[in-house]
KEBA-538598 format. One record per residue (C-alpha): x, y, z; residue in three letters. Coordinates in Angstrom, 3 decimals. Layout:
<r east="X" north="Y" up="Z" type="ALA"/>
...
# end
This chain:
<r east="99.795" north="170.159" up="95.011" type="UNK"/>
<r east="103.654" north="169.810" up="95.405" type="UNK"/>
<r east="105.329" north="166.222" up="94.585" type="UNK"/>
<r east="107.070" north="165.233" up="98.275" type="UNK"/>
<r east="110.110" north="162.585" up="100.283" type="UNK"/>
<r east="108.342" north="159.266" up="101.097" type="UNK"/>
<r east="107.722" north="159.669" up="104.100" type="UNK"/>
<r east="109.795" north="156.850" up="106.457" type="UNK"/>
<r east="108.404" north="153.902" up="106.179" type="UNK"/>
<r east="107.974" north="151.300" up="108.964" type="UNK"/>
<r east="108.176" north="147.361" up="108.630" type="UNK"/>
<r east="107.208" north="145.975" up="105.118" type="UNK"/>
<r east="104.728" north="143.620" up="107.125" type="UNK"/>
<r east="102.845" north="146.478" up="107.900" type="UNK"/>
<r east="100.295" north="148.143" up="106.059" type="UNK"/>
<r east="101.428" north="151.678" up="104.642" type="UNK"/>
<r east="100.558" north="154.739" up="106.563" type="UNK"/>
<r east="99.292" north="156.477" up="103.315" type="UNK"/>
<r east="97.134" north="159.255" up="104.871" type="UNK"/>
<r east="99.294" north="161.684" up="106.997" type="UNK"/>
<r east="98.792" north="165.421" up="108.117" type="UNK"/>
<r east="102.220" north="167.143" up="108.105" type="UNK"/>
<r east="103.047" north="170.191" up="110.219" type="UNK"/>
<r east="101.125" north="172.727" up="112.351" type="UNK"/>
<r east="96.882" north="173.034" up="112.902" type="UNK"/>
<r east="97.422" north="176.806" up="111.149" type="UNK"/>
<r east="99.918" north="176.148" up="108.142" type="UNK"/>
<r east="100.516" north="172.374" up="107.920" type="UNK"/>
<r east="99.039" north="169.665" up="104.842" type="UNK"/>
<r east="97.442" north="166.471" up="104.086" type="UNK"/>
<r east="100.258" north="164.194" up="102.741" type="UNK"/>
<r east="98.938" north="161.557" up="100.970" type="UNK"/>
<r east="100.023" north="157.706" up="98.824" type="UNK"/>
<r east="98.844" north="158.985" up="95.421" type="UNK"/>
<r east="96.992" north="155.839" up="94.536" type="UNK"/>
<r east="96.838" north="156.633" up="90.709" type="UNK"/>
<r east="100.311" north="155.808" up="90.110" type="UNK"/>
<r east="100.603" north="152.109" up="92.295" type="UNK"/>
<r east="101.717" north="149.881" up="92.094" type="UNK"/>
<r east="104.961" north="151.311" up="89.489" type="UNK"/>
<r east="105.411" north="154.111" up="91.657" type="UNK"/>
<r east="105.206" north="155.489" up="94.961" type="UNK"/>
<r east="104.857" north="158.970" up="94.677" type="UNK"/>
<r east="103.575" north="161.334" up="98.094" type="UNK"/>
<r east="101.731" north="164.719" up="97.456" type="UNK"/>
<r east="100.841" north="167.348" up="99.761" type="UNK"/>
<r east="97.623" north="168.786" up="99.399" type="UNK"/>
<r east="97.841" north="172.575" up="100.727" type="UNK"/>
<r east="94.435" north="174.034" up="99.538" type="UNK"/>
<r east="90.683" north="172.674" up="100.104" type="UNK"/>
<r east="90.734" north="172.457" up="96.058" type="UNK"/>
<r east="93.976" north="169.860" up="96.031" type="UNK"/>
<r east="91.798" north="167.711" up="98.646" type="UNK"/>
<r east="89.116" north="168.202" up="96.538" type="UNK"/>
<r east="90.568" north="166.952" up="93.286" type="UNK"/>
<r east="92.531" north="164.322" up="95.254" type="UNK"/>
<r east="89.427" north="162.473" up="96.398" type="UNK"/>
<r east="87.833" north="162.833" up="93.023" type="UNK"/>
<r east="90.565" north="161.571" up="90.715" type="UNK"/>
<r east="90.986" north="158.903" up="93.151" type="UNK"/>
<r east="94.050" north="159.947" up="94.262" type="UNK"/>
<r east="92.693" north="159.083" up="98.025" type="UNK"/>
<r east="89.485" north="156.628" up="98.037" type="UNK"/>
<r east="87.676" north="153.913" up="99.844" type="UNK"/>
<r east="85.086" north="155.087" up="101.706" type="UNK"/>
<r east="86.488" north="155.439" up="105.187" type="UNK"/>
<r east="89.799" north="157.067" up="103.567" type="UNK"/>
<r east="88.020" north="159.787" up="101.735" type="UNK"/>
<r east="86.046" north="160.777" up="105.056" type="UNK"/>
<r east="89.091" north="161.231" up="106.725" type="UNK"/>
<r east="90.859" north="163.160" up="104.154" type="UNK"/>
<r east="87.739" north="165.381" up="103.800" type="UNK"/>
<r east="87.727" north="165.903" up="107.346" type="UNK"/>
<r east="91.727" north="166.852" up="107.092" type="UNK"/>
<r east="90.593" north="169.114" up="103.960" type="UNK"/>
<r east="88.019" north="171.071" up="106.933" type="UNK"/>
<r east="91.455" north="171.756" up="108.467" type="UNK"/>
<r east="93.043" north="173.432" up="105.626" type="UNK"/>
<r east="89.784" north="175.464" up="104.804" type="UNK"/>
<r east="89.839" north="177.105" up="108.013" type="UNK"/>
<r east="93.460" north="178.120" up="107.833" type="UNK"/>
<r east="93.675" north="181.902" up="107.592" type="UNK"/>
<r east="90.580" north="182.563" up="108.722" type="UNK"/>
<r east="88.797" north="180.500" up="105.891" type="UNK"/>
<r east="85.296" north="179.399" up="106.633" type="UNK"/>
<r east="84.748" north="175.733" up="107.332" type="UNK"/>
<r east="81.271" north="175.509" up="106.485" type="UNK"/>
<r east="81.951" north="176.456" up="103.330" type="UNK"/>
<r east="85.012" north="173.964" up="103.124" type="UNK"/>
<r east="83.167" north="171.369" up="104.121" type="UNK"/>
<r east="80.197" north="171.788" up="101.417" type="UNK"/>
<r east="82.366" north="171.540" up="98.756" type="UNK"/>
<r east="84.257" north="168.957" up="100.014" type="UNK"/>
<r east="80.807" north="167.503" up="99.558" type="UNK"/>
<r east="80.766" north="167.756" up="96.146" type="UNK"/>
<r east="83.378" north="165.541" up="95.569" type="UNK"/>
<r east="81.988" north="161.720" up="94.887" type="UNK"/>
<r east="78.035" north="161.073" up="96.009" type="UNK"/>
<r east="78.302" north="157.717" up="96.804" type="UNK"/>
<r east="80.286" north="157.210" up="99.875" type="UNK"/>
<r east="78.181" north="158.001" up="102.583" type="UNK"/>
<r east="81.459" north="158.076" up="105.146" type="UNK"/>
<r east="82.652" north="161.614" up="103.142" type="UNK"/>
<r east="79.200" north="163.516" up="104.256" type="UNK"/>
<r east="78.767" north="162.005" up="107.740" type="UNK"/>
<r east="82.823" north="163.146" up="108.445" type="UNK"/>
<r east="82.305" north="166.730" up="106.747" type="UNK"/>
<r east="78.929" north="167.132" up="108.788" type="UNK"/>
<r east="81.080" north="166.480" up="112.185" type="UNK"/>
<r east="83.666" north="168.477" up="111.266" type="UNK"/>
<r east="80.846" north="171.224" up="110.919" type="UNK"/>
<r east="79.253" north="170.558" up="114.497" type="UNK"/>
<r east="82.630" north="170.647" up="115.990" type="UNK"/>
<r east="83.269" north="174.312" up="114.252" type="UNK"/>
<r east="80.166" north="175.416" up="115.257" type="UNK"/>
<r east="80.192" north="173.794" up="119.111" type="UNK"/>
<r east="83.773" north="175.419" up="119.110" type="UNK"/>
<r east="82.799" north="179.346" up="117.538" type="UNK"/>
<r east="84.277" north="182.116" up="119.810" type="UNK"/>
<r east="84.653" north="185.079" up="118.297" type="UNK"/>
<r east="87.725" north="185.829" up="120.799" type="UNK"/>
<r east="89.202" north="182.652" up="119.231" type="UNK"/>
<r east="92.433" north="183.297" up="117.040" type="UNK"/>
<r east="92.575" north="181.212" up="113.701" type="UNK"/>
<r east="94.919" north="179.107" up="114.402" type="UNK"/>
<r east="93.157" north="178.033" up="117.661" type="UNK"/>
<r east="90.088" north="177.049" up="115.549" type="UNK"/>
<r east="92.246" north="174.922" up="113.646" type="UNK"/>
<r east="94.015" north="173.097" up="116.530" type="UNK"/>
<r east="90.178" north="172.115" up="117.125" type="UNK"/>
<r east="89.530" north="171.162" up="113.844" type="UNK"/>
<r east="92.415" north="169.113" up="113.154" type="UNK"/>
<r east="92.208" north="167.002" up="116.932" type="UNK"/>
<r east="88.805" north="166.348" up="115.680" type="UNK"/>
<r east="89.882" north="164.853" up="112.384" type="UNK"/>
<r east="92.455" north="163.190" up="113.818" type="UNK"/>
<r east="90.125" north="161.720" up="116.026" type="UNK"/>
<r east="88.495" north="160.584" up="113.621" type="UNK"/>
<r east="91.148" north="159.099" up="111.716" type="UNK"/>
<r east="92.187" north="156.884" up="115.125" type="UNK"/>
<r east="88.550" north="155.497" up="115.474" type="UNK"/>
<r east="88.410" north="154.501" up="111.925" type="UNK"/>
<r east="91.821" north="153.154" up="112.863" type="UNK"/>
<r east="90.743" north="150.998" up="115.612" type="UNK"/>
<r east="87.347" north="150.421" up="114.313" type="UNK"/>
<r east="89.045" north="148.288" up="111.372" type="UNK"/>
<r east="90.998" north="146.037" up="114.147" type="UNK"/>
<r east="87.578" north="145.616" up="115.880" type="UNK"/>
<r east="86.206" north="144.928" up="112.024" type="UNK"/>
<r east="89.099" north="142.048" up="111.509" type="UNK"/>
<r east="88.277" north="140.255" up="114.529" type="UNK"/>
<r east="84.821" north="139.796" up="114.327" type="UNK"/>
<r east="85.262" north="139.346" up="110.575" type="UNK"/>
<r east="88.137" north="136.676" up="111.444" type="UNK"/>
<r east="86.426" north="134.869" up="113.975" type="UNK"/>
<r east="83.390" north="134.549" up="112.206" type="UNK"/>
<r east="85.289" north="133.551" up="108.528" type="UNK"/>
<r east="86.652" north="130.836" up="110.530" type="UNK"/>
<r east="83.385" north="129.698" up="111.762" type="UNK"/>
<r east="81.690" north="129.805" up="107.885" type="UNK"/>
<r east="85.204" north="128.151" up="106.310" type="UNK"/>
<r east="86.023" north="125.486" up="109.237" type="UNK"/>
<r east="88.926" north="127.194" up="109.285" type="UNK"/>
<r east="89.608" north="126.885" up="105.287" type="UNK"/>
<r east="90.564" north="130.676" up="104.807" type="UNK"/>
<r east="90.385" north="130.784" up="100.743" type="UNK"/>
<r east="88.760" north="134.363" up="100.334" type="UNK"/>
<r east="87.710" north="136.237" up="97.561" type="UNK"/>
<r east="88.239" north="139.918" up="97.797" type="UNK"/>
<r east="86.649" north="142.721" up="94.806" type="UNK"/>
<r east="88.410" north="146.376" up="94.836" type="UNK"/>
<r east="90.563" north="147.438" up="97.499" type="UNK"/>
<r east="88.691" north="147.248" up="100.978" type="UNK"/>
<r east="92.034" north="147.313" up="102.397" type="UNK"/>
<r east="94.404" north="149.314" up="104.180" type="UNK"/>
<r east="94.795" north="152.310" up="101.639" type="UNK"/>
<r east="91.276" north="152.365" up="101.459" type="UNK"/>
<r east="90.958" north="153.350" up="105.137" type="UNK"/>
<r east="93.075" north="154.808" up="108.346" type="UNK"/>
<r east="93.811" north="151.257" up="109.732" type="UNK"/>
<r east="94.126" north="147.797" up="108.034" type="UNK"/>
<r east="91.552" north="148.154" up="105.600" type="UNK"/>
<r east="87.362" north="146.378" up="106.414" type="UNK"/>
<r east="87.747" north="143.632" up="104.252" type="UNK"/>
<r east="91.554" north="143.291" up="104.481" type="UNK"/>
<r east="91.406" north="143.559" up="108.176" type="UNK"/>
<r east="90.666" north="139.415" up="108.665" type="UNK"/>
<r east="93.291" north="138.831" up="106.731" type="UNK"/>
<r east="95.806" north="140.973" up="108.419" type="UNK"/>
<r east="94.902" north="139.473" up="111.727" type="UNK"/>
<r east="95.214" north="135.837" up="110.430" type="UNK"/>
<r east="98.688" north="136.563" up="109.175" type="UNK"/>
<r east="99.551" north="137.951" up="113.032" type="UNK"/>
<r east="98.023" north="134.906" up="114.278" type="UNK"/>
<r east="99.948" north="132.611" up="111.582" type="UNK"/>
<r east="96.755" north="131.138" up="110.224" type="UNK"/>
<r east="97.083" north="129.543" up="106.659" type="UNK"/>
<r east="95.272" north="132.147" up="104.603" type="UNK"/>
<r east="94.857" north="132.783" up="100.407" type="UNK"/>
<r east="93.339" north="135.917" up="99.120" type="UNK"/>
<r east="91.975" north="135.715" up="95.209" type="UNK"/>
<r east="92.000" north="139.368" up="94.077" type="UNK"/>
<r east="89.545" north="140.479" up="91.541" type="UNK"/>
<r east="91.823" north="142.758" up="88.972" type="UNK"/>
<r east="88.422" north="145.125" up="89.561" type="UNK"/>
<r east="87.478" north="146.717" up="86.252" type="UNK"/>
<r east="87.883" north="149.636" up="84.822" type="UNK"/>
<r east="90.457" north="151.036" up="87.354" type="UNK"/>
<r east="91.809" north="147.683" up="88.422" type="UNK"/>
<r east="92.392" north="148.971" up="92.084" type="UNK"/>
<r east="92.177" north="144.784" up="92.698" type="UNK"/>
<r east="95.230" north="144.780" up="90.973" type="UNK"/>
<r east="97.081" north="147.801" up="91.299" type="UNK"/>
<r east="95.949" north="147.845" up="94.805" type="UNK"/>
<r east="95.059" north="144.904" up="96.581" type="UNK"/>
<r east="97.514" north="143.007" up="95.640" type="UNK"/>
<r east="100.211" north="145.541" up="95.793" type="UNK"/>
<r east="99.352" north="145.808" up="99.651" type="UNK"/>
<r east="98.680" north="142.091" up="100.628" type="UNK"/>
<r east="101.991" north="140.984" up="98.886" type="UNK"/>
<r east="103.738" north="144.311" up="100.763" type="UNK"/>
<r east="101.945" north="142.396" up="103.830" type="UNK"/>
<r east="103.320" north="139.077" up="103.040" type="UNK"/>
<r east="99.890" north="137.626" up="102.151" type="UNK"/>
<r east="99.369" north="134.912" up="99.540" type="UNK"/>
<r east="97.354" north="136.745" up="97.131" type="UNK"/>
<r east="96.474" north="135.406" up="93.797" type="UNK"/>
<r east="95.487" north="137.740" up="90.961" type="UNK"/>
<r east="92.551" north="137.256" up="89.009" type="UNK"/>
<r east="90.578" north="138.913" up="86.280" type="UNK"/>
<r east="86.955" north="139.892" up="87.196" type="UNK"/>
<r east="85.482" north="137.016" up="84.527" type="UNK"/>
<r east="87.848" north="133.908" up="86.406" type="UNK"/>
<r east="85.247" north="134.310" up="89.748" type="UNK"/>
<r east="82.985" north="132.458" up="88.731" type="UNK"/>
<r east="85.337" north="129.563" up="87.619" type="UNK"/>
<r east="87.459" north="129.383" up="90.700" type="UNK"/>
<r east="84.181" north="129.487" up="92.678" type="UNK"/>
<r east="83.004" north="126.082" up="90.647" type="UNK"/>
<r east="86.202" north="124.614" up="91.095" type="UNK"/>
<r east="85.798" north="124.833" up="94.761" type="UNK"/>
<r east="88.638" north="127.164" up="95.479" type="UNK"/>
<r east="86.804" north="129.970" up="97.546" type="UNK"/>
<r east="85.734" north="129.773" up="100.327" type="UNK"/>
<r east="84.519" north="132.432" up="101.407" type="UNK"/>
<r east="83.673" north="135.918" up="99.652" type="UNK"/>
<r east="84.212" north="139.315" up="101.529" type="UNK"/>
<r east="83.946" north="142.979" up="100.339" type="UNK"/>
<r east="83.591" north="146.319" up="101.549" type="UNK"/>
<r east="81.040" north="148.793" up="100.887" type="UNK"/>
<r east="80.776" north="152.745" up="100.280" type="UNK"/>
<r east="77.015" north="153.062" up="101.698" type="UNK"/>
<r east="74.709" north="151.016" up="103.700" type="UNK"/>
<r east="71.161" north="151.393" up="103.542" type="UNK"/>
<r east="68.927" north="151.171" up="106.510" type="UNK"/>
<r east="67.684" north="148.099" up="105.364" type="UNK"/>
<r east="71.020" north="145.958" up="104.788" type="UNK"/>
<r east="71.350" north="146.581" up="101.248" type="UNK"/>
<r east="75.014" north="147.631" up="100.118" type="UNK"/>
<r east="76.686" north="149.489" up="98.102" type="UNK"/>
<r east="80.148" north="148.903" up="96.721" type="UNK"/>
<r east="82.431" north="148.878" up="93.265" type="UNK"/>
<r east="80.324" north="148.090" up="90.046" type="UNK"/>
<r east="81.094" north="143.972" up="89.987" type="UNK"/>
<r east="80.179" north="143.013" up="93.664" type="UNK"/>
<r east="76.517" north="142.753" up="92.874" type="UNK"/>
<r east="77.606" north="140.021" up="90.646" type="UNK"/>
<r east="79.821" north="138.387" up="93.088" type="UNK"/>
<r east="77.095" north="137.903" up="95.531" type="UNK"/>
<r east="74.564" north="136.125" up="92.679" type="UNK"/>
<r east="77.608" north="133.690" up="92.074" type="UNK"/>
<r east="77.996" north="133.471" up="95.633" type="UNK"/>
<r east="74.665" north="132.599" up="96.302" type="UNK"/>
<r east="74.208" north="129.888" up="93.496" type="UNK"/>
<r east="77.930" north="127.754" up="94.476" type="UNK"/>
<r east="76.499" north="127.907" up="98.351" type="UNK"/>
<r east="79.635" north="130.494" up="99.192" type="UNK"/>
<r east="79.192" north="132.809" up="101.831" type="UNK"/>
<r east="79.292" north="136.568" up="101.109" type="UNK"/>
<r east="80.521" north="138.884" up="103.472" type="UNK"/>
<r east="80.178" north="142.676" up="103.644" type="UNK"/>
<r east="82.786" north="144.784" up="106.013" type="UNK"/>
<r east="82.217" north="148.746" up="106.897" type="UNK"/>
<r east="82.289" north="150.651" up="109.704" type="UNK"/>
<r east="79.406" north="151.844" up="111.717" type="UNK"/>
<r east="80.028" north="155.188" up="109.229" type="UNK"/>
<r east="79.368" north="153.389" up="106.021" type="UNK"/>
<r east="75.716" north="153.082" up="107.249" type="UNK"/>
<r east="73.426" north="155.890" up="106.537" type="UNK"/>
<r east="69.710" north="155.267" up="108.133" type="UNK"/>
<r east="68.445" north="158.236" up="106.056" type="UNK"/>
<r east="68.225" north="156.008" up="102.940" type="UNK"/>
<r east="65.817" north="153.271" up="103.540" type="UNK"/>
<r east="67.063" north="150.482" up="101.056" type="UNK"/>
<r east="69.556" north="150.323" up="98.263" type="UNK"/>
<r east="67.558" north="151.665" up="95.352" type="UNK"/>
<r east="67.677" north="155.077" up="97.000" type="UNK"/>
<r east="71.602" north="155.362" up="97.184" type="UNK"/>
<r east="72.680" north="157.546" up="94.507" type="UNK"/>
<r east="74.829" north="155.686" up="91.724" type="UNK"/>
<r east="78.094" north="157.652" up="90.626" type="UNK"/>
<r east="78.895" north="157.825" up="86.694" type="UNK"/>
<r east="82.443" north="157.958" up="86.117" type="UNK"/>
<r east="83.652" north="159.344" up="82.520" type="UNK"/>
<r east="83.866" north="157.332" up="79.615" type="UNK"/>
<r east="87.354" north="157.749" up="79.378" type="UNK"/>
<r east="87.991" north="155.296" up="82.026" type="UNK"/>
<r east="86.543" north="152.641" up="79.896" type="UNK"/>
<r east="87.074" north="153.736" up="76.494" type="UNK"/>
<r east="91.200" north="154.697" up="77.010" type="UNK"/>
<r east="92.280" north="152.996" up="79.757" type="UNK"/>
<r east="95.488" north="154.320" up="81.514" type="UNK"/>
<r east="95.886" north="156.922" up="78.175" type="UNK"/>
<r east="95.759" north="154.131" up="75.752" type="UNK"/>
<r east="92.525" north="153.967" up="73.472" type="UNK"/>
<r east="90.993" north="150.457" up="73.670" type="UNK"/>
<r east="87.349" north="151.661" up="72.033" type="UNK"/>
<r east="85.907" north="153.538" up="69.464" type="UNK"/>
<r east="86.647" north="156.802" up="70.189" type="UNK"/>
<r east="82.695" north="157.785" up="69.272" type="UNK"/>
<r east="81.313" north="154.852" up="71.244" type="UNK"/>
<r east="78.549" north="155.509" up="73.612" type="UNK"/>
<r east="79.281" north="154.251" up="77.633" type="UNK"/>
<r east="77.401" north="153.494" up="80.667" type="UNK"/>
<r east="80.152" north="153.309" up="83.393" type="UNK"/>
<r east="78.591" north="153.270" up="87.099" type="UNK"/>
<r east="81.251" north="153.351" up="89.457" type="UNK"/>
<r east="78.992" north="151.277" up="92.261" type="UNK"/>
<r east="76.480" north="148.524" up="92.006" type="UNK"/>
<r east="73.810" north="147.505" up="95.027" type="UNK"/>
<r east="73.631" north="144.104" up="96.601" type="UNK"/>
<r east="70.567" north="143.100" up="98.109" type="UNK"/>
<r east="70.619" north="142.028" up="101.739" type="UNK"/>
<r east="68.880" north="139.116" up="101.039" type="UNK"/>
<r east="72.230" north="138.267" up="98.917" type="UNK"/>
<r east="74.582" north="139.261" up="101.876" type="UNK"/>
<r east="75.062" north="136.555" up="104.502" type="UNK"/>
<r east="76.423" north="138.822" up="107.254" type="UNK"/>
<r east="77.683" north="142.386" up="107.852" type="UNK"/>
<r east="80.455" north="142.999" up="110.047" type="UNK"/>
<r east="80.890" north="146.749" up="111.802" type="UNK"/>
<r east="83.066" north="147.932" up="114.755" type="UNK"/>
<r east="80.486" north="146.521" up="116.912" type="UNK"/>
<r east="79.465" north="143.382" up="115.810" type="UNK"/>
<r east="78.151" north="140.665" up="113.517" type="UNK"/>
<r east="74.902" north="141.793" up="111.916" type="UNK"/>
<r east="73.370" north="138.003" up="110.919" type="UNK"/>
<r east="70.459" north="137.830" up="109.449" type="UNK"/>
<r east="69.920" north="140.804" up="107.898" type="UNK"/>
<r east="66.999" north="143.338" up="108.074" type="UNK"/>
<r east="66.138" north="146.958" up="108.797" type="UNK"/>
<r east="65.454" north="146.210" up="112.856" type="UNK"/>
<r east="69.159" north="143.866" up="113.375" type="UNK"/>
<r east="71.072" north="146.407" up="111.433" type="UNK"/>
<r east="69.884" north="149.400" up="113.861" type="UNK"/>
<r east="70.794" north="146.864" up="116.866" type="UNK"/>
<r east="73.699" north="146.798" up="115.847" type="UNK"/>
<r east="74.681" north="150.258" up="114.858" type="UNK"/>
<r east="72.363" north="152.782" up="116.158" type="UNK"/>
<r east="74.292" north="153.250" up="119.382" type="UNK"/>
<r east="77.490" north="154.068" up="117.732" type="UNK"/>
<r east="75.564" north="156.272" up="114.715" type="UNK"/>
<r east="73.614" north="158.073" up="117.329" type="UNK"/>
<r east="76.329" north="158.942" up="118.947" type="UNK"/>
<r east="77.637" north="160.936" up="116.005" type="UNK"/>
<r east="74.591" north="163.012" up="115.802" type="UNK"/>
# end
């Protein structure tokens, strides 16, 4: 994984492109923002073998749900240069995080298209000029499904708030979490466009503090008011009546509504719920995976201990000290006050309005 040029940037207003394939189907890369060193530096990487893609998405060097799908899918690409099986690409791929449900459904289509495509009369590098239009296909839907997310997110923030945008984001649902302006980020991009008055509060986002490194890197970079806060100042600024609104992203919907996203939103949504603040989930229609039936099934990733016992190489615990350190917690529909996909507002929430609203596009990915 070679160290590479920024890449040219376009207007500061504009969310950073951080997710780019460079050069031909047969021999080119994945370039991508390596997210482990914002917001101090901005340093590009190229990731020339399946194995770089792999250890890119699991140091977290790409993530966000919708982001690591794509760069999996871009990973297919390089697995079946020189002849290199995809299938095999793709399943290890797999092996990467468990939680985010987007990185198996994008692997999975890569598969079907390799399979669909198989001629044995086909050169290489033909198989790869299939592979990598279908991962950049996928890469512009997620693209456009995040406008589609902001608008119905936007429109229906304003209808919750009166028009009082004072949101409270957790993590980084936002633009380098995805191939477009981010799911939870994507209302507030939009209201900027449109001029509307608008203040994000930031959770910092413990233990990786992608709130702060992240989110607020990119909202400023966007020209956003974004306040800073530390994960255990929610619950004060939501008493003192300065949110108005709460909305996160998630790495896997269950059939049922229940959602999955960075250890700390669970307790967002309790606060939420007791100071009468609406709570807002945004994913794409890939987030959801009808296979697991409610939350309690979605498998929990356990980071190292590291990451809470020496944070950024710097040893703030006993160096013996045992650790429990999910990366994801669950919130329970009935704790969610709407979801908000490509295709629509899902309010209420149950098993029966979430298909509704998502089968057709899910279906169609089968």
């Amino acid at each position: 994984m070679n160290r590479a040029d920024e890449p040219n940037s376009t207007s500061r207003l504009q969310p950073v492109d951080h997710l780019q394939w460079m050069g031909s189907p047969d021999s080119g890369c994945l370039r991508l923002l390596d997210q482990t060193r914002l917001p101090t530096e901005e340093i590009w990487i190229d990731c020339r073998t399946v194995e770089e893609v792999w250890q890119a998405i699991k140091r977290l060097s790409v993530r966000g749900a919708p982001a690591i799908g794509i760069a999996a899918a871009y990973g297919c690409v390089i697995g079946a240069q020189n002849g290199g099986d995809v299938n095999d690409a793709a399943d290890y791929l797999a092996t990467s995080r468990p939680t985010a449900v987007n990185l198996f459904w994008a692997v999975d289509r890569m598969k079907r298209v390799s399979a669909a495509s198989g001629n044995p009369d086909q050169s290489p590098a033909g198989g790869c000029a299939i592979l990598l239009n279908e991962a950049m296909q996928i890469h512009d839907e997620d693209r456009a499904a995040c406008r589609s997310i902001g608008r119905f997110a936007l429109d229906l923030l304003r209808e919750l708030t009166d028009d009082d945008l004072r949101l409270l984001t957790h993590c980084n649902a936002g633009a380098l979490a995805t191939g477009g302006i981010g799911t939870a980020t994507a209302p507030m991009y939009l209201a900027r466009e449109l001029e509307l008055p608008i203040t994000v509060f930031a959770d910092e986002t413990r233990p990786l503090l992608q709130g702060a490194r992240l989110t607020a890197w990119e909202l400023r970079r966007a020209g956003i008011d974004v306040w800073l806060i530390t994960d255990s100042t929610a619950a004060t600024v939501m008493k003192q009546g300065r949110i108005s609104a709460i909305i996160t992203g998630a790495d896997r919907i269950a059939a049922n509504g229940d959602a999955a996203n960075k250890i700390g939103t669970y307790p967002l949504a309790v606060l939420a719920k007791y100071h009468h603040i609406p709570f807002i989930v945004a994913a794409p229609t890939s987030t959801f995976d009808f296979d697991t039936k409610k939350g309690s099934d979605i498998p929990i990733e356990e980071r190292n201990a590291s990451e809470i016992t020496c944070s950024f190489g710097r040893p703030t615990a006993p160096p013996d000290v045992r650790t429990y350190s999910p990366a994801f917690d669950v919130t329970p529909a009935s704790l969610i006050t709407a979801i908000v996909c490509e295709n629509g507002v899902i309010r209420p929430i149950d098993t029966s309005a979430v298909e509704r609203c998502v089968w057709g596009s899910y279906a169609e990915g089968l």
